[in-house]
C-alpha positions, 0 to 999 in steps of 0.5 A: 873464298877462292880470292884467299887461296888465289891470294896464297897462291899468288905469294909463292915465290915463283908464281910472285917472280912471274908477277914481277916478270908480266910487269916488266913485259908490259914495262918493256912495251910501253918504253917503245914507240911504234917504229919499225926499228922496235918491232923486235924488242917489241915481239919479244916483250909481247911473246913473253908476256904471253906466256907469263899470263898463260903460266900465271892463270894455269899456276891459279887454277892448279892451286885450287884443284881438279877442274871438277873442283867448284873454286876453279869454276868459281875462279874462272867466272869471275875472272872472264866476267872481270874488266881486266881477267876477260883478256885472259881467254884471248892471250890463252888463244895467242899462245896456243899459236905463238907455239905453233909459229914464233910469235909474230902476232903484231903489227903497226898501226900506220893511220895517219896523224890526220886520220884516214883522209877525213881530217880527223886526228889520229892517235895510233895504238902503236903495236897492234895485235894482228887479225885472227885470221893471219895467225895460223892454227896449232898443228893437229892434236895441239892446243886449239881452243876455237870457243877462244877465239870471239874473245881475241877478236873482240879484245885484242885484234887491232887492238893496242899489245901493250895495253891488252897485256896491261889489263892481265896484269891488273887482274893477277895484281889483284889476285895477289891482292896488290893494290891496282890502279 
């Protein structure tokens, strides 16, 4: 039953206008290699596209009611037991702190082609997203969200920017009932 209201929810002008926006982002980052001369363009596409999946699962669950309402409960199960909606959580969490202190939570990855001295070849993720630990937490009485962090950590530090932020955009693809490959 939720699936529909998402669905409605999705077809709004604005919120299929952010679709469209998160998809550019990810464009954005897979057009860049990882060198150092595409660090900004590189933050940008990142920072933009977080806000976009903030705005997008806070616009779904506003659609569907109070969060006493059990279809927001419903909605945010089945989208942190999701392959793609579990990375939701932790974009939540970086957002809370891109507020607090611009949004540098990215890094290269400088493994060597040949791996770390063992020979084994190495393909690099690219931009990374950087440990929990060197992001700063929100100003006291901000957005905080501890309970979030295990899921960035697990999901998104060290991990490839571009395709973290691609697995969101599968999933509010699919809450718009898009096909997704």
């Amino acid at each position: 039953m939720w699936e529909l209201v998402a669905r409605k929810i999705m077809g709004e002008t604005s919120t299929s206008a952010a679709l469209e926006a998160l998809s550019a982002s990810v464009g954005r980052l897979q057009l860049l290699n990882d060198s150092t001369e595409n660090i900004r363009p590189a933050y940008a596409a990142l920072a933009e596209g977080t806000w976009w999946v903030a705005a997008l699962d806070e616009r779904i669950l506003n659609g569907l009611g109070s969060s006493k309402n059990k279809m927001v409960d419903a909605y945010r199960a089945e989208r942190d037991a999701h392959i793609d909606g579990r990375f939701i959580r932790g974009f939540l969490w970086a957002r809370d702190r891109h507020t607090h202190q611009l949004p540098f939570s990215m890094s290269r990855d400088t493994t060597p082609f040949l791996g770390s001295g063992r020979g084994v070849i190495y393909i690099s993720p690219g931009f990374i997203w950087r440990p929990s630990d060197q992001l700063d937490e929100p100003l006291e009485g901000r957005r905080s969200h501890p309970e979030w962090r295990p899921v960035y950590d697990e999901l998104l530090a060290g991990k490839s920017a571009r395709k973290s932020l691609s697995h969101c955009a599968r999933w509010f693809h699919l809450m718009a009932g898009h096909p997704v490959s």
